[in-house]
C-alpha positions in Angstrom: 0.0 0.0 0.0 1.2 3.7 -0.5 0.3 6.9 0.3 0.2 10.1 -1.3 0.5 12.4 1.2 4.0 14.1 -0.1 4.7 17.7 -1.0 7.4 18.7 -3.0 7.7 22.1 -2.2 9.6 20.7 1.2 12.4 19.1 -1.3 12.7 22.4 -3.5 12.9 24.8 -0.4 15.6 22.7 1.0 17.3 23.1 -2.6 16.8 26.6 -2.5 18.1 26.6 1.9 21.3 24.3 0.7 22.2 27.3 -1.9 21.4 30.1 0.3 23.0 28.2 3.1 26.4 28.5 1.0 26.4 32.1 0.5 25.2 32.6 4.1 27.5 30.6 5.8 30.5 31.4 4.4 31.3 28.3 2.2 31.9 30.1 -1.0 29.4 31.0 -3.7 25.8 30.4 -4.1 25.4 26.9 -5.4 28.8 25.9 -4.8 29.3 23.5 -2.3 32.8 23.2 0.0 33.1 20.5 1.9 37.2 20.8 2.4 36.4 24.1 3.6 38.8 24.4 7.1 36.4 27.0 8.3 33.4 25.8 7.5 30.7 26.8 9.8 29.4 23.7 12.1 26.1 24.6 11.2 26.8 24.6 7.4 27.9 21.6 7.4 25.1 20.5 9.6 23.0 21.2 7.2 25.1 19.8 4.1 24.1 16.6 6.3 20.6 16.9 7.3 20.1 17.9 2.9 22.3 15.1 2.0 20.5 12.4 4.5 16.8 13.7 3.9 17.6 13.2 -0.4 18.1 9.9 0.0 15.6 9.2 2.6 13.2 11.1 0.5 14.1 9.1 -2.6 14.2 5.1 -0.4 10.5 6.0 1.3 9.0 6.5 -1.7 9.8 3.0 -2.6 8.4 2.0 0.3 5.1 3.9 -0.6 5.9 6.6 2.0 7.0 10.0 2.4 10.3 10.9 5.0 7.7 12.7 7.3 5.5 9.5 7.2 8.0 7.3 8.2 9.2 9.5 10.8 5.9 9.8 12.4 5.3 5.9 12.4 9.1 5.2 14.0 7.8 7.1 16.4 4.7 5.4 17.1 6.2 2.2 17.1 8.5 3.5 20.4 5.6 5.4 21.5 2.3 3.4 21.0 -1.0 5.7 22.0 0.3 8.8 20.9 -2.3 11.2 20.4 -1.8 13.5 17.0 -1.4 16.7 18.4 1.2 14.7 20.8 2.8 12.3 17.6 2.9 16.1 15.2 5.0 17.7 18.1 7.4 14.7 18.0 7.6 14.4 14.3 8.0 18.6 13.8 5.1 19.1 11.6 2.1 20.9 12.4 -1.0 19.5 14.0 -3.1 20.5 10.8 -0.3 18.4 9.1 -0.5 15.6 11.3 -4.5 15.1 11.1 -3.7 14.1 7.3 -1.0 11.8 7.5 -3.4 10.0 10.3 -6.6 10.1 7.9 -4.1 8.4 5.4 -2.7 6.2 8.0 -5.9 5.0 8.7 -7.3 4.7 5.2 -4.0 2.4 4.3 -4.4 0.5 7.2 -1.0 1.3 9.4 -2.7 2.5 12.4 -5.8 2.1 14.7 -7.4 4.9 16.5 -8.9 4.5 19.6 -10.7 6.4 22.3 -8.2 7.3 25.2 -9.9 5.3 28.7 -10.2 8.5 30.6 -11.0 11.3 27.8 -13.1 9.7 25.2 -12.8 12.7 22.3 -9.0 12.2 22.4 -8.1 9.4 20.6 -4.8 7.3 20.8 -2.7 5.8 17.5 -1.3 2.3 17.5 0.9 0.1 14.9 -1.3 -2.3 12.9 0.6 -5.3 11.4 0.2 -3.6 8.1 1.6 -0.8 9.8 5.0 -2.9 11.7 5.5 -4.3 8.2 5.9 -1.0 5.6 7.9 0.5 8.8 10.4 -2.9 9.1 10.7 -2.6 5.6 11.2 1.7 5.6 13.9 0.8 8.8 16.0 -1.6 6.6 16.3 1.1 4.1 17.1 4.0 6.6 19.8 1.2 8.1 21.6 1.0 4.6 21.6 5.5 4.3 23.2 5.8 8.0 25.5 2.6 7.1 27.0 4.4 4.0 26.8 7.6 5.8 29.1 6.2 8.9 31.3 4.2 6.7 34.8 4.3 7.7 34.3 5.9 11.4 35.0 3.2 14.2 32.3 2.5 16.6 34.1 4.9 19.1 34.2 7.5 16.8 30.3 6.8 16.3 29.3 7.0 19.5 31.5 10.2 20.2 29.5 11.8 16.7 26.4 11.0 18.7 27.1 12.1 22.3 28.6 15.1 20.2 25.1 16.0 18.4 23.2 15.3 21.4 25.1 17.8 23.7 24.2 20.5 20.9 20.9 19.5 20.7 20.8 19.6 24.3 22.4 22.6 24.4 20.1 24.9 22.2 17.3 23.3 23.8 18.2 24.5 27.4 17.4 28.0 26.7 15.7 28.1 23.7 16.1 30.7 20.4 16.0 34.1 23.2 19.3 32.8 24.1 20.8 33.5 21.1 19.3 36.8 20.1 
């Protein structure tokens, strides 16, 4: 089954961003992209990564029959079964208006089941169907064989510093929030 929930504005922005990002970031000219740049900005090349990985998870969920958002929102139910979809749209960074789609068409193709939550009866809580476990096994296999070539070469102590790395600045914008840096 598939859905056809996707909208490619999201890709072109992100192809408009990367070329911005170049000029704004100090990487050289607009469309021209450094990566043996010694003084790269971090956050360039943050996002030289988050472009590079959501191309080719764009391009592997659509074989699946998904969109990246999609698959991002059912990898989370799968760790968090009885989300709500105001609670799953926070957690996936799409809006709530968003959100109520991608659950209409979750529903329609079978991936999840909505039910009344015990103690408020109008909110109602996702789960995982087995239709839904499978196109998400198969979606995971995928995203394993993007973050295998991505981390080829590193050790597994360089990987785990790469992620205690990211997390601390996650963590660290987080703790104060965008005032902080204004």
């Amino acid at each position: 089954m598939s859905i056809s929930v996707s909208d490619t504005r999201d890709i072109r922005d992100s192809d408009k961003l990367s070329t911005m990002s170049a000029e704004v970031f100090g990487a050289g000219r607009p469309g021209e992209y450094v990566t043996d740049e010694p003084h790269a900005r971090v956050t360039y090349l943050v996002k030289r990564l988050e472009s590079a990985v959501r191309r080719d998870l764009d391009a592997i969920m659509q074989e699946q029959g998904l969109t990246t958002p999609q698959y991002a929102a059912l990898s989370i139910l799968r760790r968090s079964p009885g989300l709500s979809s105001a609670q799953l749209a926070r957690r996936s960074f799409v809006t709530a208006q968003s959100m109520q789609v991608m659950v209409a068409a979750f529903e329609r193709s079978g991936f999840i089941e909505r039910r009344a939550d015990a103690g408020h009866q109008r909110i109602l809580r996702n789960f995982l169907t087995a239709a839904g476990e499978a196109v998400l096994a198969r979606s995971e296999e995928a995203a394993d064989r993007i973050e295998r070539q991505m981390l080829a070469g590193l050790s597994d102590a360089q990987i785990r510093r790469l992620r205690e790395t990211m997390e601390a600045c996650v963590q660290n914008l987080l703790a104060d929030g965008p005032e902080s840096v204004r």
